[in-house]
N, C-alpha and C positions, 0 to 999 in steps of 0.2 A: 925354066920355071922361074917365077918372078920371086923378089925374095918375099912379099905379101903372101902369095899360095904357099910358100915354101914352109911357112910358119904356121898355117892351119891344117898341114897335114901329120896327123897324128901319130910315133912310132909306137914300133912295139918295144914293148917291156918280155924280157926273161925273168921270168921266177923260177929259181932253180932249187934243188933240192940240197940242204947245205952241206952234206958231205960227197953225194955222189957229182954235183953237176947238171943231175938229171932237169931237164926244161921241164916244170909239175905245169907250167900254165903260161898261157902267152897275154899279154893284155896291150889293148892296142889304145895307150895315151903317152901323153908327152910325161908323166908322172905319175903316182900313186895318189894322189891327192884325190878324195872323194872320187876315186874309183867304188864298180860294185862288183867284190867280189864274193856276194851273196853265194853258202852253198858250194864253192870249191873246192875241190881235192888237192889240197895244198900241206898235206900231212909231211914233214920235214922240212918247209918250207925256208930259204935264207931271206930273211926279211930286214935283219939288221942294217941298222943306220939309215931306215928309207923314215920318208913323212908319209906315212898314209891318214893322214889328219883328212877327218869327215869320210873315210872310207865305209862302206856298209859290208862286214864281214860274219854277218849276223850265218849263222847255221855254217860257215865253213868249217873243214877238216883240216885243220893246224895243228895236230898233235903234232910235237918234238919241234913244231917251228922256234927259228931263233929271231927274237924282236931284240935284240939290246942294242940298246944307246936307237930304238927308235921314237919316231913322234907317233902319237895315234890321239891325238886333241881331238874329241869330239867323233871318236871311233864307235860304229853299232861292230858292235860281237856279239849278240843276245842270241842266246841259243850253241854258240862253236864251240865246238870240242878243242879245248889246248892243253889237253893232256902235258905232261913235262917240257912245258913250251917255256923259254928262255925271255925273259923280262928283263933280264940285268941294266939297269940305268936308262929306262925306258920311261917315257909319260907319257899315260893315258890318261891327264886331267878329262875330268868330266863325259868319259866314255863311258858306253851304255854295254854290263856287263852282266846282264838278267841272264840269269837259267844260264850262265857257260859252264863247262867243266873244265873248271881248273884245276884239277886232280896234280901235285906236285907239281905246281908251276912254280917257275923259279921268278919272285918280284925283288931279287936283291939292289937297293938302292931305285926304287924305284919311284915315280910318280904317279899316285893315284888319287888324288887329290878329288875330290866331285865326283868319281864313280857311282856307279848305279851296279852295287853289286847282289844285287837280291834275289834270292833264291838261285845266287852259285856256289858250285860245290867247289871246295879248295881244300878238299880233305889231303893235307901234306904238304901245303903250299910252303915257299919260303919267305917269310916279309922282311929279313932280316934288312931295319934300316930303311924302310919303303914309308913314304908320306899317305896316309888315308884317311887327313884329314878330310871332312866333311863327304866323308863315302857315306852311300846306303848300304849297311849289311844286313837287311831285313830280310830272314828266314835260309840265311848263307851258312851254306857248311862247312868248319873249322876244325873238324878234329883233326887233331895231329896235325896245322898248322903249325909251324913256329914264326917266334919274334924274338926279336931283341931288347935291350933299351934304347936303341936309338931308333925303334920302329913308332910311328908316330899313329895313333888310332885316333875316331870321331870322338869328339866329346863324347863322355859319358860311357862311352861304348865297353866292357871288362874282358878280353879277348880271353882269359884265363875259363870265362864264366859260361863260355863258347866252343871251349874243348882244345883252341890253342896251346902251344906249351911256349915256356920261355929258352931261348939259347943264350951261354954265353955270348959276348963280344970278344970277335977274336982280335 
């Protein structure tokens, strides 16, 4: 094989499940980069430290998946379920996050700068210390979020007025 074909043949990706191991999905590119993983059963999913920047994750099952210290610049999630899915030190600048359920999702230290989070629930989420500046929180559900002071909100925006609560800084 010549090393020109050798480069346009695409591998497969493991996505494994982060505690067991278990293979949840196979994907056959050289990267996660605007992959579509529209719609998959990726519930526990190890996703930590990948780029999935311009990926289309809209309607997938990511409950418990771990994203930290990932990229997802310009990620669709509209519509996925990431129930207690793991944010820590993650950026999703300007990711599209309509309708997901982020029911206790962990965004400690996170990136969310330009998000589009409208009409998702984040009832319990963690912000502690997460950027969101210039997010959309338009019709987003908050209660029993927390924040910090070093959690950074949209202009204007009163997180208090929205059902969040404050945490100390530890």
């Amino acid at each position: 094989m010549s090393m020109s074909t050798s480069r346009r043949v695409p591998a497969l990706i493991e996505i494994k499940h982060k505690n067991s191991g278990e293979i949840l999905y196979l994907v056959e590119a050289r990267n996660l980069m605007g992959v579509d993983l529209s719609g998959a059963p990726l519930a526990g999913a190890n996703l930590s430290r990948q780029n999935l920047s311009r990926s289309n994750l809209e309607q997938a099952d990511l409950q418990e998946a771990d994203f930290s210290f990932s990229m997802l610049y310009n990620a669709r999630l509209a519509r996925a379920k990431l129930c207690r899915a793991q944010f820590h030190g993650a950026s999703l600048h300007s990711s599209d996050l309509t309708e997901a359920d982020l029911t206790e999702a962990n965004f400690y230290h996170s990136n969310l700068f330009m998000c589009d989070l409208s009409r998702a629930i984040l009832v319990g989420a963690k912000f502690i210390g997460a950027d969101l500046t210039g997010a959309v929180l338009t019709d987003a559900n908050l209660q029993g979020a927390s924040f910090d002071g070093d959690t950074i909100w949209p202009e204007g925006f009163d997180p208090l007025a929205h059902g969040a609560t404050t945490q100390a800084t530890e």
